[in-house]
N, C-alpha and C positions, 0 to 999 in steps of 0.2 A: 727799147732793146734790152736795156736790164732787166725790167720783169720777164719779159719772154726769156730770157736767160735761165734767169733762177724758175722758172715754172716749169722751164723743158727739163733743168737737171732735176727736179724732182719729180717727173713726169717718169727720169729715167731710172731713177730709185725706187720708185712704185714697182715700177715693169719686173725689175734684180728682184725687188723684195717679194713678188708677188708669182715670180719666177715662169712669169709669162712668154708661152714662146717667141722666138724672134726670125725675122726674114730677111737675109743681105741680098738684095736681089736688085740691082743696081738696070737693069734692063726695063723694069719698069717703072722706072722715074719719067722717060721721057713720054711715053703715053701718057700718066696722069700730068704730066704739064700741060701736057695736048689736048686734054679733056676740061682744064681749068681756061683755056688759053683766051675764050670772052671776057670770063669774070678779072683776068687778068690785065687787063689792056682797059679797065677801069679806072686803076690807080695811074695811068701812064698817060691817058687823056686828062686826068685834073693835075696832075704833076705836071704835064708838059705845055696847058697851057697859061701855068700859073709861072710856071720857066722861063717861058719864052715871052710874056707879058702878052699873052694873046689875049689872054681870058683874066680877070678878078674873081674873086673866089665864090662870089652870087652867081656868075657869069658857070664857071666848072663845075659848079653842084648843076645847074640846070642840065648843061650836056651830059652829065653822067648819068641823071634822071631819064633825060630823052633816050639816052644810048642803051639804058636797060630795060626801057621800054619795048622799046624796037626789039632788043635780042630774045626779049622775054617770048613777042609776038609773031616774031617772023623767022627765029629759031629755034628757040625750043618749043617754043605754039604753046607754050601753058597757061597764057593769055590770047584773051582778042581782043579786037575794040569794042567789043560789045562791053566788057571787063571796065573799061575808062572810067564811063559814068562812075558807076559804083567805086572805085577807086578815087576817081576825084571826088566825091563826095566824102568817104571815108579820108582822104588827107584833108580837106577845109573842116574838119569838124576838127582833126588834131590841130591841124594850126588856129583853130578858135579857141581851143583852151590854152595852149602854150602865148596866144597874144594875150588872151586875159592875165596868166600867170605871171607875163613880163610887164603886164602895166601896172599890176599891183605892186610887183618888186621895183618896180622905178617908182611907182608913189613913197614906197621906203625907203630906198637911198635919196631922194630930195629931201624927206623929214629927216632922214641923218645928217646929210649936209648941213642943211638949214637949223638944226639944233649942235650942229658943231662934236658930236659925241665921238667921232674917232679923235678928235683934240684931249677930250674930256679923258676917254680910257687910256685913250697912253699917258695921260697926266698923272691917273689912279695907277698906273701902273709902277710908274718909275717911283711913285710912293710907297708901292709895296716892295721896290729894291730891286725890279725887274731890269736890271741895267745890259746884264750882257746876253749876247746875240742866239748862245747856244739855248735862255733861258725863254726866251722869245720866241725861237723854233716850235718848243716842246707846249706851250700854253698854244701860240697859235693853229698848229696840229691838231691837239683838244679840240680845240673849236672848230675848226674847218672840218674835223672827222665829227662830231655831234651834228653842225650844220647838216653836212651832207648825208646824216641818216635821217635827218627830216623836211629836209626839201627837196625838188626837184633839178638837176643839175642847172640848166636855165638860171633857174629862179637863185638858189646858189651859188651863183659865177657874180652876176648883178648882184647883190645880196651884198656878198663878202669881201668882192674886191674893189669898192670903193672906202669901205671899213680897212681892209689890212694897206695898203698901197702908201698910206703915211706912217703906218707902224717899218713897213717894211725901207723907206727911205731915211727914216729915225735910226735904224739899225743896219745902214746902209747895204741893203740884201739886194742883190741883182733880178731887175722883176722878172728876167728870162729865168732863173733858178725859184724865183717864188712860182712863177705858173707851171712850173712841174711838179712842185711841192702841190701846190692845189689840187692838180690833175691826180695825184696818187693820192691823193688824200680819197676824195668822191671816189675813186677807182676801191679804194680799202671800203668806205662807207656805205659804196652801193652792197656789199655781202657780208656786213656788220649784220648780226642779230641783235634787237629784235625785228628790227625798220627798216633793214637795206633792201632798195629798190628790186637790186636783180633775186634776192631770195622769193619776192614775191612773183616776179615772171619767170623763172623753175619752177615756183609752186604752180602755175596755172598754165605752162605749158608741159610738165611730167604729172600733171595729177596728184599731183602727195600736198597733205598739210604742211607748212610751212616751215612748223616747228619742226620736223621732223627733218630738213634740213641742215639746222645748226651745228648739229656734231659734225656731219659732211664740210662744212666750211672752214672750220677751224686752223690746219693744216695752211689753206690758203689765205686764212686772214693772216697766221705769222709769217705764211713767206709776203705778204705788202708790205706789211708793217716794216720786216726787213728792210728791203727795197725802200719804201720810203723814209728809212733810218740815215741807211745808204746818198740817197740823193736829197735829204738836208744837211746832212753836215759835212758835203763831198760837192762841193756847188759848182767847181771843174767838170765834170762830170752833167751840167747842164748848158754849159757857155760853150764847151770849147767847139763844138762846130763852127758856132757862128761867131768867134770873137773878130775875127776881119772886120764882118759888117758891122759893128758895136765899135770898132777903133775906125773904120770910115767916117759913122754916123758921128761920133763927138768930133774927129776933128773938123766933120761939114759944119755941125754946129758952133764949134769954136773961131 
């Protein structure tokens, strides 16, 4: 909700600056809700039955799968079944490479375990003086923003967070404010030039060389960077929805 925050005020300073006309036309909002209103009712099936404990979240990706199948097929008709095959064929080959991608990354975090090295680095570390928490932020960011311009988010999640998860209880950080740190991390990484993922699928779905991009991103690399400035050192700001369940959870534990 923060980045969409700052994306839309700058989206609205584009428009001023750019001195774009404007439409207050408040009559048709309810039609285009009405036109969105399948695609809608997407989020409200996996929200509702991960709510209600109907469903598990293997369980809600399938229905939302099936449900956009069906709406694809039998109301907008921009598929048939004839479409399946070739679609299931086309998802088992992604998910062939995305298995292989996660069994090489879990062959990696077992050799880190087993060689003990997130021991080992926070050991180098607190030698080089790395003692407080703001200083630990800003290395660990480094790192998760480099990771996340050369690998795969998958491969990346596995990768990194069996590595940071003893730095971060070393420095006693709340791992619901570390995994948004992550997330905005990859989120900045994927449209880091020279290697960020999404610069490369703009380039091959608008047609333009890739370089040619870069100056385009810049504007939205410093509003994440922002953002992610924002929610490391503002860790309220990740908890406080859910602090209930985190004072449930330690005192069922206790």
């Amino acid at each position: 909700m923060l980045v969409m925050a700052i994306l839309m005020a700058y989206a609205v300073y584009v428009g001023i600056r750019e001195k774009i006309k404007t439409e207050s036309n408040w009559a048709d909002l309810g039609p285009s809700f009405w036109d969105l209103k399948w695609e809608l009712f997407i989020p409200v099936l996996i929200m509702g039955g991960l709510v209600t404990g109907v469903t598990g979240l293997d369980e809600s990706a399938g229905l939302a799968a099936l449900y956009t199948l069906l709406v694809e097929i039998y109301l907008y008709k921009d598929l048939s079944w004839k479409d399946v095959p070739r679609l299931t064929k086309s998802a088992i080959g992604l998910a062939g490479a995305l298995i292989i991608i996660l069994a090489m990354a879990n062959a990696l975090i077992n050799y880190v375990i087993q060689e003990q090295i997130p021991g080992k680095v926070l050991e180098f570390m607190l030698q080089l003086g790395l003692t407080e928490t703001w200083q630990f932020l800003l290395v660990m960011n480094a790192f998760l923003l480099v990771l996340g311009m050369l690998m795969e988010g998958f491969s990346a999640i596995l990768v990194a967070v069996p590595l940071i998860l003893p730095f971060a209880a070393e420095f006693k950080l709340n791992p619901f404010h570390l995994a948004m740190i992550f997330i905005l991390n990859l989120e900045l990484a994927y449209v880091c030039p020279p290697l960020g993922l999404n610069l490369f699928i703009a380039s091959f779905r608008f047609n333009r060389p890739v370089v040619t991009l870069y100056r385009t991103v810049v504007p939205f690399l410093l509003l994440l960077t922002v953002a992610l400035l924002i929610v490391s050192y503002v860790p309220r700001l990740s908890v406080f929805p859910i602090d209930k369940d985190i004072a449930d959870a330690r005192a069922e534990a206790e």
